[in-house]
C-alpha positions in Angstrom: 24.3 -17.2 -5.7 21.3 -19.3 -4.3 21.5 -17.7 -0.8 22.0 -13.9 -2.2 18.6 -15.0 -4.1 17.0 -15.6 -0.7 18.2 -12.7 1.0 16.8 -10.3 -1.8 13.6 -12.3 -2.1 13.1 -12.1 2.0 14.3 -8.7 2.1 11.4 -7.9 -0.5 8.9 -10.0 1.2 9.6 -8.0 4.6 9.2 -4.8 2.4 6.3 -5.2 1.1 5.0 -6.1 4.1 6.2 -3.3 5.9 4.0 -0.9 4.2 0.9 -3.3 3.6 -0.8 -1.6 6.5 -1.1 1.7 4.7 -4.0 2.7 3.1 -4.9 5.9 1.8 -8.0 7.5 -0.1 -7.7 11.2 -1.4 -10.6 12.7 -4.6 -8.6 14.4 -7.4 -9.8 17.2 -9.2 -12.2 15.6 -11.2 -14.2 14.1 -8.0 -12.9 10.8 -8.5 -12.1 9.1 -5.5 -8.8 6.8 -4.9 -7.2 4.3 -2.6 -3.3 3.5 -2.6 -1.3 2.5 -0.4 1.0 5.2 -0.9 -0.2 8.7 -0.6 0.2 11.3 -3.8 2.3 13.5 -4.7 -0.2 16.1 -5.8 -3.3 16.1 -3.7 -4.1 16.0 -0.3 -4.7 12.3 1.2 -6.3 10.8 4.0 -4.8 7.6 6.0 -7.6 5.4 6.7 -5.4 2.5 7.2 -7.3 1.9 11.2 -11.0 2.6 9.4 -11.1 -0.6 7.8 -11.5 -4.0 9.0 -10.0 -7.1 7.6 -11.6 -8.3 4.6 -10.2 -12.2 4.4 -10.8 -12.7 8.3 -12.5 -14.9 10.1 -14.4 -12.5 12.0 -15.6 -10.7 8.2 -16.6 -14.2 7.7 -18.7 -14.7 11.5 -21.9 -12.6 10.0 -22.9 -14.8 7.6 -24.0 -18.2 9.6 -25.8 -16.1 12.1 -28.0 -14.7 9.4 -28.6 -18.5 8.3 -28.6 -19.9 12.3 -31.2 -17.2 12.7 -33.7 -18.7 9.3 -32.7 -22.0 10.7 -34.3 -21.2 14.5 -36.6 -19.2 12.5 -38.0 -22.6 10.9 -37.4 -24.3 14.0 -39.9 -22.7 15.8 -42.7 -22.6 12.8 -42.2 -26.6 13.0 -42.5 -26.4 16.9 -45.8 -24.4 16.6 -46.9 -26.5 13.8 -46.2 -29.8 16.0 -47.9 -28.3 19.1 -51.2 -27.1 16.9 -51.5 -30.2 16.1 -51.2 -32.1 19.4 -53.8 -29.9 20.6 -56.0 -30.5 17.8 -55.5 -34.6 18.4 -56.1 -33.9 22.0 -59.5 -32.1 21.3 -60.8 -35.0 19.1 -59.5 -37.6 21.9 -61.5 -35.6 24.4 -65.1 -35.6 22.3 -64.6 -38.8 21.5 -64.2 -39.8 25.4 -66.9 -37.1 26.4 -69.1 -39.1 24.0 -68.2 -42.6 25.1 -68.9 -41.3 29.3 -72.4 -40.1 28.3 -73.4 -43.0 26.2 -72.5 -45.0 29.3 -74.4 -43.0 31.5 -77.5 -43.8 29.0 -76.9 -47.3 29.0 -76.9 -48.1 32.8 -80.3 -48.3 34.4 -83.1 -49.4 32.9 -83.3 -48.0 29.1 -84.9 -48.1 26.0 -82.8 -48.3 22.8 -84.3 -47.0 18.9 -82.3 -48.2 16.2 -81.9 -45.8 12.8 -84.9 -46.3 11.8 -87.2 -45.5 15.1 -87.9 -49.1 16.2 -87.4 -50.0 19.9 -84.2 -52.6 20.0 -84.4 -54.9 22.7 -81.4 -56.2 24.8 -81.3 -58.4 27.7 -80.0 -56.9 31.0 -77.3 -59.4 30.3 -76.2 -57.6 27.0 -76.2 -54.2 28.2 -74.1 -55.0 31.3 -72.0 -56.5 28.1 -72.1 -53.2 26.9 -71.8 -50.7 30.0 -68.4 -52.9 30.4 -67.2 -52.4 27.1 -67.8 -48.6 26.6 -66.2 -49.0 30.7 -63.2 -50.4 29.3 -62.4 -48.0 26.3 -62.8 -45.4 28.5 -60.3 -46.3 31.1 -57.9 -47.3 28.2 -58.5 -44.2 26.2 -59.4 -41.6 28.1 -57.9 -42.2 31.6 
């Protein structure tokens, strides 16, 4: 009794199967339109059973993480630009800041005179501003190349 079981619930299974590959769409007479997967009796019907795609498929499913992959490379590259803005911008500063340092060191060597805030003449020893000229001559070659 078990195995007759089997047989009728296989046989049914390859059945339905059979005829899952059917689809067709007709519009009855009040302009409504139907699918089935058996065609009726009293209208004219259309197979469209190799129109459609699969619905539960992998390849149904493939569309979806492109459209995100593309916002993600999307965001990518605004971070990219961001990142690159701003090593130019901390480049630029880096480069005034050494232009500045190479022309105060051009002022200082040779025989100078220095005015403090305030207008006064400051006086330093040729000793101190060879101190000096070597300082602003180290800063330079460790911050500017």
């Amino acid at each position: 009794m078990k195995q007759l079981r089997g047989i009728l619930f296989g046989s049914l299974m390859v059945a339905a199967n059979a005829g899952a590959g059917e689809l067709y769409r007709w519009v009855d007479a009040d302009g409504r339109v139907h699918f089935s997967d058996r065609p009726p009796a009293e209208a004219k019907a259309q197979d469209i059973s190799g129109q459609l795609g699969p619905i539960n498929s992998a390849e149904a499913t493939r569309k979806r993480p492109s459209l995100i992959t593309s916002e993600a490379n999307t965001a990518e590259r605004e971070y990219q630009q961001r990142q690159q803005q701003q090593e130019q911008a901390r480049q630029q500063k880096q480069q005034r800041i050494c232009t500045k340092a190479r022309q105060r060191l051009r002022s200082i060597n040779g025989r100078v005179a220095f005015i403090d805030k305030s207008g006064r003449e400051v006086r330093y020893s040729e000793r101190e501003r060879q101190q000096m000229a070597e300082q602003l001559k180290r800063e330079i070659s460790s911050h500017c190349g």
